[in-house]
BATOR-971304 format. One record per atom (N, C-alpha, C): chain; z negated, y negated, x; atom name; residue number from 0. Coordinates in nm, 2 decimals. Layout:
# BATOR-971304
SITE marfi     c3     c2     c1 vexlo bati
SITE     A      Z      Y      X    CA  NUM
...
//
This chain:
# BATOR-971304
SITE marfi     c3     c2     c1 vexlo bati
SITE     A   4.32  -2.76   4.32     N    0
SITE     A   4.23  -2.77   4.20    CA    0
SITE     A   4.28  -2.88   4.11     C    0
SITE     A   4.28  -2.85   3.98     N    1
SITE     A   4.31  -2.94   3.86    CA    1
SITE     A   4.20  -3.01   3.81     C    1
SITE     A   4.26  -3.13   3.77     N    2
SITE     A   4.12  -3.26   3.68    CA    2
SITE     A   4.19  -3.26   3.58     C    2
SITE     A   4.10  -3.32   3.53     N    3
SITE     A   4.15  -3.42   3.41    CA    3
SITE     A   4.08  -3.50   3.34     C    3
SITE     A   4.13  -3.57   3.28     N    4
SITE     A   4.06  -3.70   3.22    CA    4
SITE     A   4.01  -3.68   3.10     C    4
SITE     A   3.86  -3.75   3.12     N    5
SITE     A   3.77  -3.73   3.00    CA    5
SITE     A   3.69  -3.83   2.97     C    5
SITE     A   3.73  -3.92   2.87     N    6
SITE     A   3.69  -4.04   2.79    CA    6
SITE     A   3.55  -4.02   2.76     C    6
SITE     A   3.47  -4.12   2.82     N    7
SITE     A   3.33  -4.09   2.76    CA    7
SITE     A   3.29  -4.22   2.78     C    7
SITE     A   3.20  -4.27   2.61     N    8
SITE     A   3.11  -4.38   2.62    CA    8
SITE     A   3.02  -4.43   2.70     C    8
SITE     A   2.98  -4.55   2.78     N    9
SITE     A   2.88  -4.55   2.89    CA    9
SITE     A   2.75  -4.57   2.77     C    9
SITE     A   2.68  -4.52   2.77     N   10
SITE     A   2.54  -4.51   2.71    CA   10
SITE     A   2.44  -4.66   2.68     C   10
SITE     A   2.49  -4.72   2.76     N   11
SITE     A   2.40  -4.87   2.74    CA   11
SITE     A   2.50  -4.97   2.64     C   11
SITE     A   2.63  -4.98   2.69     N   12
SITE     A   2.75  -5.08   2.65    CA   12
SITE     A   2.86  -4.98   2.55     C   12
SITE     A   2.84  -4.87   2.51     N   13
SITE     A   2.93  -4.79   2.41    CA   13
SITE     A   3.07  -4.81   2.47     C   13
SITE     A   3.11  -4.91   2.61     N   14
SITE     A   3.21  -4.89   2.62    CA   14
SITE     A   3.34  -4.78   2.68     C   14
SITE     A   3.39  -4.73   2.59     N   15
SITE     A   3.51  -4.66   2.63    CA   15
SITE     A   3.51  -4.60   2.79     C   15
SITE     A   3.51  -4.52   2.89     N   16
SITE     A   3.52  -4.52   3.00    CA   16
SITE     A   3.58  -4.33   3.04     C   16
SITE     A   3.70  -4.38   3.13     N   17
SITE     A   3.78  -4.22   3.16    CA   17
SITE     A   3.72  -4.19   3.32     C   17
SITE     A   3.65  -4.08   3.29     N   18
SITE     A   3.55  -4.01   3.38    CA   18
SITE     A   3.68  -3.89   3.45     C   18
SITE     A   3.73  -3.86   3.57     N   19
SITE     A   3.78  -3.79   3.60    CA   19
SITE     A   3.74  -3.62   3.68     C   19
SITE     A   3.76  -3.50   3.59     N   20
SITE     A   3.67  -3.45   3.64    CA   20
SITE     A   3.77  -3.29   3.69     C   20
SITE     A   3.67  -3.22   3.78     N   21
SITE     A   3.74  -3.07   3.82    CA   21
SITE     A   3.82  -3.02   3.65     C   21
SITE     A   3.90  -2.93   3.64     N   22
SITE     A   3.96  -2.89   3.52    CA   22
SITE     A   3.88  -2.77   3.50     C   22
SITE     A   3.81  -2.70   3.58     N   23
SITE     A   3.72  -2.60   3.62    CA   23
SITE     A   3.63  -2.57   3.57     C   23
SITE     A   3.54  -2.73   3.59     N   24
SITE     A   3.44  -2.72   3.59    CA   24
SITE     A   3.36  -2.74   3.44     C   24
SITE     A   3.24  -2.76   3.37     N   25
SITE     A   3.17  -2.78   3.23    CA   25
SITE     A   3.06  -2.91   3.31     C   25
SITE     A   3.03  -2.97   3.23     N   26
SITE     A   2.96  -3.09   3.23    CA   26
SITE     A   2.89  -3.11   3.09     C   26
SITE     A   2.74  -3.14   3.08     N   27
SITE     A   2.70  -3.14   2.96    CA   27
SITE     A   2.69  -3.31   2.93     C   27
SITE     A   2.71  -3.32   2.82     N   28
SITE     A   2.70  -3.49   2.77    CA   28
SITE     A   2.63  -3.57   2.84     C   28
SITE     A   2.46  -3.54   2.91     N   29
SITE     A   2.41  -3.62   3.02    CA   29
SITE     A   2.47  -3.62   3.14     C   29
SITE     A   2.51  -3.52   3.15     N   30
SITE     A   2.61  -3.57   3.34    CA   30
SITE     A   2.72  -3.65   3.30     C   30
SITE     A   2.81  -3.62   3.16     N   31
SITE     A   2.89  -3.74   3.14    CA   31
SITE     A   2.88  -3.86   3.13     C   31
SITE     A   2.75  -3.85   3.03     N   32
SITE     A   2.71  -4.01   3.01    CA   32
SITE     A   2.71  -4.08   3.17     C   32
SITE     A   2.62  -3.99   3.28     N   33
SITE     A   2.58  -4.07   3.38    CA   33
SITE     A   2.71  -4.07   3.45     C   33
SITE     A   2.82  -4.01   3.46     N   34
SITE     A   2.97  -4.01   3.53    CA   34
SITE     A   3.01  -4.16   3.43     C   34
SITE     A   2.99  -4.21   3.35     N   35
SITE     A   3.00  -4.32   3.28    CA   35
SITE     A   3.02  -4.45   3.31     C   35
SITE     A   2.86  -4.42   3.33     N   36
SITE     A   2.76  -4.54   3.38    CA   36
SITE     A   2.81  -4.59   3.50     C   36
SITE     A   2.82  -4.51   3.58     N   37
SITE     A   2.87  -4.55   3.73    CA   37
SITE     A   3.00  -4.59   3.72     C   37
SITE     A   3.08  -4.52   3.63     N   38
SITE     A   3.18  -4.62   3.62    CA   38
SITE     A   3.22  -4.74   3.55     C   38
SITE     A   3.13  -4.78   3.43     N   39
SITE     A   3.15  -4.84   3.36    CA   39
SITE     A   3.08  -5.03   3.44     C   39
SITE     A   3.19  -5.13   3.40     N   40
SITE     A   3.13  -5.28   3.45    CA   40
SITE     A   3.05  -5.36   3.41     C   40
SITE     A   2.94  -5.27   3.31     N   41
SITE     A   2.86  -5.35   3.21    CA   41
SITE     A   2.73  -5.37   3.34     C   41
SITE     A   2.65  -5.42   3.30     N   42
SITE     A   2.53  -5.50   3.40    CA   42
SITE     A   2.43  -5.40   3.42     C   42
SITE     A   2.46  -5.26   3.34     N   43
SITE     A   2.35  -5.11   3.34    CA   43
SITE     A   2.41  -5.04   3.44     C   43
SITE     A   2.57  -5.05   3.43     N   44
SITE     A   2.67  -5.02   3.51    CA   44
SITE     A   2.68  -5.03   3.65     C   44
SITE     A   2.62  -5.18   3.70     N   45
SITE     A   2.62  -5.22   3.79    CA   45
SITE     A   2.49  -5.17   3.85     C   45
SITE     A   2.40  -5.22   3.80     N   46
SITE     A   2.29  -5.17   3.85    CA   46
SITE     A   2.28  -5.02   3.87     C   46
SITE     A   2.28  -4.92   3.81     N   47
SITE     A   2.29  -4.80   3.80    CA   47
SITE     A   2.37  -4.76   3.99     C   47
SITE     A   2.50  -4.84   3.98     N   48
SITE     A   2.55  -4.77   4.07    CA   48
SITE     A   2.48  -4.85   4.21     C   48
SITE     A   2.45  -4.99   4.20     N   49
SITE     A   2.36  -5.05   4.30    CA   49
SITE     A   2.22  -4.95   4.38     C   49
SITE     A   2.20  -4.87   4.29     N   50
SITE     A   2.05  -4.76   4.31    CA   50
SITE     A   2.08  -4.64   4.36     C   50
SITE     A   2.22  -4.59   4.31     N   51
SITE     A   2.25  -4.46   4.37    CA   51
SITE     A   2.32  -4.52   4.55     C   51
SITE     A   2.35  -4.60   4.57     N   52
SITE     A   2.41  -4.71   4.70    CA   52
SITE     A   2.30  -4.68   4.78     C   52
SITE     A   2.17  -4.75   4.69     N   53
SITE     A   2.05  -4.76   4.81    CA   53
SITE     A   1.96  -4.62   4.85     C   53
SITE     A   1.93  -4.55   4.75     N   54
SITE     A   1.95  -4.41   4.74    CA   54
SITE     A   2.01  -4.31   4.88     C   54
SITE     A   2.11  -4.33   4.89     N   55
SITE     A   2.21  -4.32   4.97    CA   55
SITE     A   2.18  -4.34   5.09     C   55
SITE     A   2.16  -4.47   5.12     N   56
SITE     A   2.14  -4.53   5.22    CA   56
SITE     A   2.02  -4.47   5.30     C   56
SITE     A   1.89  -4.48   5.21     N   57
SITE     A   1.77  -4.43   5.23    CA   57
SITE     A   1.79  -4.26   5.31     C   57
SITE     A   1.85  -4.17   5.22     N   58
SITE     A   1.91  -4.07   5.26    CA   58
SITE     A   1.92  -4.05   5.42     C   58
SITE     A   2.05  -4.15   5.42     N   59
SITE     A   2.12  -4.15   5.56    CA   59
SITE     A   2.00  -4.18   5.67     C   59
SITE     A   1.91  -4.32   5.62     N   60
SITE     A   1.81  -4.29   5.70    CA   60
SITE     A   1.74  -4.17   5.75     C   60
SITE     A   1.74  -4.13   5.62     N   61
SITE     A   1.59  -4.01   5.68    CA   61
SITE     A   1.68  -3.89   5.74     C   61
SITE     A   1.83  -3.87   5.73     N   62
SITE     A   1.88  -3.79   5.77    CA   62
SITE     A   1.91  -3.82   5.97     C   62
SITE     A   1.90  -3.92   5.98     N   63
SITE     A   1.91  -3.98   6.10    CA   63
SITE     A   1.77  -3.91   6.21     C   63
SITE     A   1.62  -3.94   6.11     N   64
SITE     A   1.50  -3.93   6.14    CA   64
SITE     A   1.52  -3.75   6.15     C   64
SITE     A   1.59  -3.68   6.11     N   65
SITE     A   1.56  -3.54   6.13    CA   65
SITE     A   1.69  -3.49   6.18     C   65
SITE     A   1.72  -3.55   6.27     N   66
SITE     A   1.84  -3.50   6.36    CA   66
SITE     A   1.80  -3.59   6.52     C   66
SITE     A   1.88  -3.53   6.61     N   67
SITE     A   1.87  -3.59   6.76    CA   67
SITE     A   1.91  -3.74   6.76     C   67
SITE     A   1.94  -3.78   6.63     N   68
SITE     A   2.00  -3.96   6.65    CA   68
SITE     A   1.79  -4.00   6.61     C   68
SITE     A   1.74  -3.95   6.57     N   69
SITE     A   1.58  -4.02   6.57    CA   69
SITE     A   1.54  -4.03   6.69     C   69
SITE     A   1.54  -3.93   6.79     N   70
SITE     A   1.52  -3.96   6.94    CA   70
SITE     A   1.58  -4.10   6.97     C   70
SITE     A   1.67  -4.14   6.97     N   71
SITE     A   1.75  -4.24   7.03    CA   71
SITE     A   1.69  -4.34   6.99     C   71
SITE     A   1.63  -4.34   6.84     N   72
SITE     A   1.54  -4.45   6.76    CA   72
SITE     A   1.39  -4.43   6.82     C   72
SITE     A   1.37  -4.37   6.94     N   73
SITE     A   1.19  -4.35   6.99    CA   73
SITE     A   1.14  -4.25   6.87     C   73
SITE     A   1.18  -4.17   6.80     N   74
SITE     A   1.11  -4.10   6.67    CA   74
SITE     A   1.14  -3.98   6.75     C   74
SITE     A   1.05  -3.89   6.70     N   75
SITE     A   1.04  -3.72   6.72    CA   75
SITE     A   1.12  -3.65   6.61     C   75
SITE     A   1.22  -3.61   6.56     N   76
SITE     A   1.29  -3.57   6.47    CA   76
SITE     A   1.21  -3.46   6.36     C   76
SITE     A   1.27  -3.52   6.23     N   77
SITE     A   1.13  -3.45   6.13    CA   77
SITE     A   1.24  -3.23   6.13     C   77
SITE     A   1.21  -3.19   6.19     N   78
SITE     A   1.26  -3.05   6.15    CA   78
SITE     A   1.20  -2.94   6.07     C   78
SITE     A   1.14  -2.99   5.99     N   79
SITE     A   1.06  -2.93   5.88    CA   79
SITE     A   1.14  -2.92   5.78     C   79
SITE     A   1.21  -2.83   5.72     N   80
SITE     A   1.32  -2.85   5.55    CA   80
SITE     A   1.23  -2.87   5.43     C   80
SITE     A   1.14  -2.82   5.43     N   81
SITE     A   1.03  -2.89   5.34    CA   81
SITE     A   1.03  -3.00   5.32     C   81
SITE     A   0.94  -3.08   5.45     N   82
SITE     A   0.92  -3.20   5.45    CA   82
SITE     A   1.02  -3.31   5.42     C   82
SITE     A   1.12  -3.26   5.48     N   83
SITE     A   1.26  -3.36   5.46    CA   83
SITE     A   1.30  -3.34   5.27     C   83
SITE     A   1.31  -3.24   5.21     N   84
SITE     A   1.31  -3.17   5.09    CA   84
SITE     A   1.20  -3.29   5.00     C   84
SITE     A   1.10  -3.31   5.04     N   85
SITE     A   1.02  -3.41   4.99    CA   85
SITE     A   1.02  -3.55   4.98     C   85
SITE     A   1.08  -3.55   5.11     N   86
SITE     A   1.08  -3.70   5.10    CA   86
SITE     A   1.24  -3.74   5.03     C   86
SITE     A   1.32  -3.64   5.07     N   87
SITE     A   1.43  -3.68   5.00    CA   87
SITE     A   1.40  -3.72   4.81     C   87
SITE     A   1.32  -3.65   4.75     N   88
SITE     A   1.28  -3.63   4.62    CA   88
SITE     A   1.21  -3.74   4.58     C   88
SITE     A   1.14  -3.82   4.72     N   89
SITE     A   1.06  -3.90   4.71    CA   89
SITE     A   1.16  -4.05   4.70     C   89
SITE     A   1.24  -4.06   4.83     N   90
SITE     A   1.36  -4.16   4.78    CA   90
SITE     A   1.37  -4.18   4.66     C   90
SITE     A   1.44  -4.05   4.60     N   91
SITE     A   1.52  -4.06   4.44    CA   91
SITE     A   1.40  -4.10   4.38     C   91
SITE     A   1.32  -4.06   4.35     N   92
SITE     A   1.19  -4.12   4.25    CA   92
SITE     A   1.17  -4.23   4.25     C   92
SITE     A   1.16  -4.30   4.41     N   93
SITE     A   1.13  -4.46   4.43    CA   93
SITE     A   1.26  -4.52   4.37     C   93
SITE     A   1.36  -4.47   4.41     N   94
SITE     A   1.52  -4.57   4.39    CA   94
SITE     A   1.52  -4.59   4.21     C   94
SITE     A   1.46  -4.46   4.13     N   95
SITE     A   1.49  -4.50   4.02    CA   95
SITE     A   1.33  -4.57   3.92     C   95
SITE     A   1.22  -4.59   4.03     N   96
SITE     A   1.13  -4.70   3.99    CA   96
SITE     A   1.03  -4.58   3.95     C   96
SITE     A   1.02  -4.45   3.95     N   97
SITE     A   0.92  -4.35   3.89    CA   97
SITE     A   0.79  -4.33   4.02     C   97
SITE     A   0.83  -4.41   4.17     N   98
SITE     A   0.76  -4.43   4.26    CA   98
SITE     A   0.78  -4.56   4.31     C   98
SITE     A   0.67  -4.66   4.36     N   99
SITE     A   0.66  -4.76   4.42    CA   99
SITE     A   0.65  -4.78   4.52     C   99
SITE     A   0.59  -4.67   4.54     N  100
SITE     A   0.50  -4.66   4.72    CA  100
SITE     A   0.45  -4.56   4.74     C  100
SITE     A   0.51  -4.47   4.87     N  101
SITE     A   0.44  -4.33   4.88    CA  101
SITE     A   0.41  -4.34   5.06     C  101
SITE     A   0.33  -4.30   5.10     N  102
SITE     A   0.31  -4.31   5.27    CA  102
SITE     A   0.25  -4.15   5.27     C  102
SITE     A   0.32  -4.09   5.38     N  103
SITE     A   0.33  -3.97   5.43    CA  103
SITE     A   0.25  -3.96   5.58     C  103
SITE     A   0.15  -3.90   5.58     N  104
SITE     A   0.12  -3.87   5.71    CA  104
SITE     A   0.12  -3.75   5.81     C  104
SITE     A   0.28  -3.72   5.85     N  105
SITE     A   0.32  -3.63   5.91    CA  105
SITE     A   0.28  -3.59   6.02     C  105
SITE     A   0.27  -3.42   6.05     N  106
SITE     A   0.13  -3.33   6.17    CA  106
SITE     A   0.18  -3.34   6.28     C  106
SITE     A   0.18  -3.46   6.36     N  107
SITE     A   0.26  -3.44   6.51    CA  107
SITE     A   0.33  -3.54   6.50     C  107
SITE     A   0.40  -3.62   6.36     N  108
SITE     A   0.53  -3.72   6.44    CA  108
SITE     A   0.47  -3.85   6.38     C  108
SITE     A   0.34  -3.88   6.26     N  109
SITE     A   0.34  -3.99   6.27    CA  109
SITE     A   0.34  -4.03   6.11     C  109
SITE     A   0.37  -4.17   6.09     N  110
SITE     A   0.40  -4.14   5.96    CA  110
SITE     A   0.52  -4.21   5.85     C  110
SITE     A   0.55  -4.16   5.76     N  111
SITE     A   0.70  -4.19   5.68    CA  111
SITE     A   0.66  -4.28   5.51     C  111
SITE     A   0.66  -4.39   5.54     N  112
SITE     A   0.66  -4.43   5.44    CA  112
SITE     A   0.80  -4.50   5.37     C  112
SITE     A   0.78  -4.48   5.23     N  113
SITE     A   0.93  -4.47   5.14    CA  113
SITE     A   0.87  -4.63   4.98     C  113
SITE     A   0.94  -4.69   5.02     N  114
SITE     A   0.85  -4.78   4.94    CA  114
SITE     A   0.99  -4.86   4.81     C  114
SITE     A   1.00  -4.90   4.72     N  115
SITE     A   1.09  -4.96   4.63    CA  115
SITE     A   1.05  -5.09   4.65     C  115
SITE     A   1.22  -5.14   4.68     N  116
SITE     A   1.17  -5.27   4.75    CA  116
SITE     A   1.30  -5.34   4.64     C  116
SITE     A   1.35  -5.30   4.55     N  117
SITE     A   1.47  -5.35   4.50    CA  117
SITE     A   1.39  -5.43   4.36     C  117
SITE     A   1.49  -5.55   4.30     N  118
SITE     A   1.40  -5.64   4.21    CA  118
SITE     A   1.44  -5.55   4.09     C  118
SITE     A   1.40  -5.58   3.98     N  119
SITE     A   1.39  -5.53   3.87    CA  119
SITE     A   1.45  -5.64   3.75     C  119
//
């Protein structure tokens, strides 16, 4: 597969930044801008990529909780694609501040609470 490089402004700091991408593929100006941002070292920059990190993280958590490694943690593993489907949606909402605090009270395992704990 072929890339190539594509100069795009980061959206906070206007500065200059080469986004490297599939040669294949189309990207509309908001997925570039945000291919930007993550790369760009301005302080929107940083942060931005700080949230997709914890994001992430959060992820790995709950991916842990619905697989046989939750057993190991005393948890009943969530095997619902729904439920997991939700809460993943629910992470991203909290990571980018559009949720604060959500508590889940799941039929049989208990309950999952997803809370924004990062400063502002």
């Amino acid at each position: 597969m072929s890339e190539r490089i594509q100069p795009t402004a980061c959206p906070y700091c206007g500065q200059l930044v080469t986004v490297v991408i599939p040669d294949d593929e189309k990207y509309s100006e908001a997925d570039l801008n945000r291919m930007a941002t993550l790369e760009c070292s301005c302080p929107a920059g940083r942060q931005q990529r700080a949230i997709r990190d914890q994001i992430e993280e959060a992820k790995k958590n709950l991916f842990m909780l619905s697989s046989d490694g939750a057993q190991n943690m005393g948890f009943e593993p969530i095997g619902d694609s729904a439920v997991i489907e939700m809460l993943e949606k629910t992470i991203e909402l909290a990571g980018y501040g559009k949720v604060l605090d959500a508590t889940f009270k799941l039929s049989g395992l208990g309950t999952v609470k997803v809370k924004r704990t990062s400063k502002e």
